[in-house]
C-alpha positions in Angstrom: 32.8 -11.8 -26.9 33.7 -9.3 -29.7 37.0 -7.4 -30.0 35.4 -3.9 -28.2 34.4 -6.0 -25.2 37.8 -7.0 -24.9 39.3 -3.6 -25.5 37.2 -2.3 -22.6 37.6 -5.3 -20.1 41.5 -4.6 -20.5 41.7 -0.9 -20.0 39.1 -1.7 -16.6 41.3 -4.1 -15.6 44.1 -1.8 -15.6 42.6 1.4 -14.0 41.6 -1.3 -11.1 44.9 -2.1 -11.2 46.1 1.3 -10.8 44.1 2.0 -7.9 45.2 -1.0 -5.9 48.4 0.2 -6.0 48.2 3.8 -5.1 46.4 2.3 -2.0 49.3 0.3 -1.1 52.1 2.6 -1.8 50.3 4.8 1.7 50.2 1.7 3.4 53.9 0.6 2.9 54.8 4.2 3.9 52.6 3.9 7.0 54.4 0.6 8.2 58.0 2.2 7.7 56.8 5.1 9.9 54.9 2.0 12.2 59.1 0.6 12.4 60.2 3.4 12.9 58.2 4.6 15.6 58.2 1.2 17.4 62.1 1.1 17.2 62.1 4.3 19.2 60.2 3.4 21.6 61.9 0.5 22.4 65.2 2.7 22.3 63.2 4.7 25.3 62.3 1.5 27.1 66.0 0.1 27.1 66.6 3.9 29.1 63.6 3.3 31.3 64.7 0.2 33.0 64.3 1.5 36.5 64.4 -1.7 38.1 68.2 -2.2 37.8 69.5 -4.8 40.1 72.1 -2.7 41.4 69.8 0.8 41.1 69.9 1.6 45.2 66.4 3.2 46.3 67.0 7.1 47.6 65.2 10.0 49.0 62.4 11.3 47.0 62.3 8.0 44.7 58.5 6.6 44.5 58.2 3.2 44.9 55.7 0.8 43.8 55.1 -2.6 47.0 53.1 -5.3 45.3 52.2 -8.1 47.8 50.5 -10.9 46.0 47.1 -11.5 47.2 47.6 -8.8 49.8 45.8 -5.6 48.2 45.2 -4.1 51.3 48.8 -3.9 51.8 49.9 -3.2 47.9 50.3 0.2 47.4 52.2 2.9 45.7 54.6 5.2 48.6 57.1 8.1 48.3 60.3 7.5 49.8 60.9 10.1 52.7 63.4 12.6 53.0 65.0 10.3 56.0 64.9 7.4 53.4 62.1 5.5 55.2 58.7 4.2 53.8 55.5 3.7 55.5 53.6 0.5 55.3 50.2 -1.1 56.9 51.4 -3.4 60.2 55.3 -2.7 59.6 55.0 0.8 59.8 58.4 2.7 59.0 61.0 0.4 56.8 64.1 2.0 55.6 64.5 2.2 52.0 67.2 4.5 50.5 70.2 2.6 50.2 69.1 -0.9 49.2 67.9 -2.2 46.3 64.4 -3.1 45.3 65.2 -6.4 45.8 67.1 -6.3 49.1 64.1 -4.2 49.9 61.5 -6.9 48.8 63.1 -9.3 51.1 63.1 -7.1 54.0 59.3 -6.4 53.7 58.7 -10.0 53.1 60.5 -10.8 56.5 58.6 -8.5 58.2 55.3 -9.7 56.9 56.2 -13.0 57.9 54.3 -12.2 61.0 51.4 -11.2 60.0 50.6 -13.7 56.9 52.2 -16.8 55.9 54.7 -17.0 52.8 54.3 -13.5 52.1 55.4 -12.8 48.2 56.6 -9.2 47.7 57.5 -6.8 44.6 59.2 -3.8 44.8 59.5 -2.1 41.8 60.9 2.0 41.2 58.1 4.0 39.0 60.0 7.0 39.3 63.9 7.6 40.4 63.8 11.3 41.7 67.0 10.9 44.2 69.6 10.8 41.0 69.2 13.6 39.0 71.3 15.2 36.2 70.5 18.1 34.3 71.2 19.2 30.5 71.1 23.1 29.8 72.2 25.3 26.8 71.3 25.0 23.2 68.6 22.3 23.7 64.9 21.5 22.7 62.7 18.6 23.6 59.3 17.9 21.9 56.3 17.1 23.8 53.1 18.1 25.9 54.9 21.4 27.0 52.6 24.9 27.3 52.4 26.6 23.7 55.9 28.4 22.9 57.9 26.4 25.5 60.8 25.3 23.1 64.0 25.5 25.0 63.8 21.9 27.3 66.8 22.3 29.8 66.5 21.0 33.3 66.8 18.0 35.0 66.1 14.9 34.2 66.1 11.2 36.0 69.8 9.8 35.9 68.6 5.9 34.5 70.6 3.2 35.7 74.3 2.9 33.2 73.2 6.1 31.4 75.9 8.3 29.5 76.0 11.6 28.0 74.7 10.5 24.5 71.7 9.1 25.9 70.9 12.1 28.4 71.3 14.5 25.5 68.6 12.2 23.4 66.3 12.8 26.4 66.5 16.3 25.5 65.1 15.9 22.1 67.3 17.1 20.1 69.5 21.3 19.4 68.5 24.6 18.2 70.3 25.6 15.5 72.7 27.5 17.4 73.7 24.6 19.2 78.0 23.6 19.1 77.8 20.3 18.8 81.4 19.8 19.0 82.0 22.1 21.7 79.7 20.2 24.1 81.1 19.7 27.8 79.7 18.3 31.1 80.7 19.5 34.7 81.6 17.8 37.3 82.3 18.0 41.0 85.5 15.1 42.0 86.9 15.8 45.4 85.0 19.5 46.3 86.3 20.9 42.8 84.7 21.1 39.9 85.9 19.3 36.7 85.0 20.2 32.8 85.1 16.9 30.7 84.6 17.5 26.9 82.3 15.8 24.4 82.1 16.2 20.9 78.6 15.1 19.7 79.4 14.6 16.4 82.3 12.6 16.4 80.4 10.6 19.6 77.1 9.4 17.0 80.2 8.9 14.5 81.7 6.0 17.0 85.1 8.2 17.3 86.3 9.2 20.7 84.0 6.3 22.6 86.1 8.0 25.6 84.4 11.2 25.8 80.7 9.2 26.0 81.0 9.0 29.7 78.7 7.1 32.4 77.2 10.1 33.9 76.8 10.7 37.8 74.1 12.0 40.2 74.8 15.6 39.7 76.2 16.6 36.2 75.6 19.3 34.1 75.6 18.6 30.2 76.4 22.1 28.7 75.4 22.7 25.3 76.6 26.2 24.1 
C-alpha cells in the first residue's frame, strides 16, 4: 500500500465518521423529546386515577361493571340522575354515594343468586358528578375546531386535585394572563368566598398554602 492509498483511506474514514455522527446527534435529540414526552404523560396519568379508593360514584359518572367470565353481564352504564344503575338479572342498584369498591361488593352479593362466586370490577371511565371549572386568561391545546384558542370550562374534579394541577389541565395562559393575581371562588355556608393564588410564587414552592385541594364547584379565575 503506497503513501496516496493511505492518504485517501484516512480522509474516507473520516467523512464516514462525520456522517455517523450527524445521524446520531437527531437521534439523541429525538430520545430527549421521547423523555420528555413520556414524563408528561405520566404526569397526566398520576391526575387520571379515577379509581380512588375513597372517589364516591355520583350522578352522571359512567361506570365501567367487569364480571369475570360473565360477558353477558359486563358492560359499560351511565349512572342515572337518581344515582341508580341498571344491570342484567339485578335490575336497578344504587350507585352514587359508594365507592367502586363498596359498589363491586354489592353487585357481587347480588349475583350470588344467579352464578356461583361471582368476581366483579367496578371501575369509573369518566367522573362527570364533580366538576370544577377554570375561566379567564386560559388556552388548552388540542383536537379543538380551527381558531378555538381560549379553553375555559369545566373540567373533571380528579380525586386529591388542587389548583396547580387544574390550571395544567388548561394548558397553559395567553399573554395577558395575571399570573399572580389568580383567585378561585368558592361557595362555604351559602356565601361565596375569594381565595387567592399566586401562580408564580405556587410553581416556585412559596406560599404551598394558597395551592388548595379544590371542591366540586370552584371557579379558577384567571384575569
Amino acid at each position: 500500500m503506497n503513501f496516496s492509498t493511505v492518504l485517501v483511506m484516512a480522509a474516507w474514514l473520516a467523512f464516514a465518521f462525520g456522517q455517523t455522527q450527524e445521524a446520531q446527534e437527531p437521534a439523541a435529540t429525538e430520545t430527549a423529546a421521547q423523555k420528555t414526552e413520556t414524563s408528561a404523560k405520566s404526569s397526566t396519568a398520576s391526575l387520571g386515577t379515577l379509581n380512588d379508593a375513597e372517589y364516591k360514584i355520583g350522578p352522571q359518572d359512567v361506570l365501567r361493571i367487569d364480571v369475570w367470565k360473565e360477558a353477558e353481564v359486563s358492560r359499560a352504564v351511565p349512572v342515572r340522575p337518581d344515582g341508580k344503575i341498571s344491570l342484567p338479572l339485578l335490575n336497578d342498584v344504587q350507585a352514587a354515594g359508594l365507592t367502586p369498591m363498596q359498589l363491586s361488593t354489592v353487585i357481587a352479593d347480588g349475583l350470588k343468586k344467579f352464578m356461583n362466586d361471582p368476581q366483579v370490577t367496578v371501575s369509573v371511565s369518566e367522573i362527570n358528578s364533580r366538576r370544577i371549572y377554570v375561566t379567564g386568561e386560559v388556552t388548552r391545546a388540542g383536537a379543538f375546531p380551527p381558531g378555538e384558542v381560549t379553553r375555559a370550562g369545566a373540567f373533571p374534579l380528579l380525586p386529591n386535585m388542587t389548583v396547580l394541577q387544574a390550571l395544567s389541565s388548561s394548558g397553559g395562559f395567553t399573554q395577558f394572563a395575571k399570573l399572580k393575581n389568580i383567585y378561585v371562588l368558592r361557595i362555604e355556608d351559602g356565601k361565596q368566598v375569594k381565595l387567592p393564588f399566586n401562580y408564580k410564587d405556587a410553581v416556585n414552592g412559596k406560599r404551598p398554602d394558597q395551592n388548595v385541594l379544590l371542591q366540586s364547584g370552584d371557579v379558577i379565575v384567571v384575569p
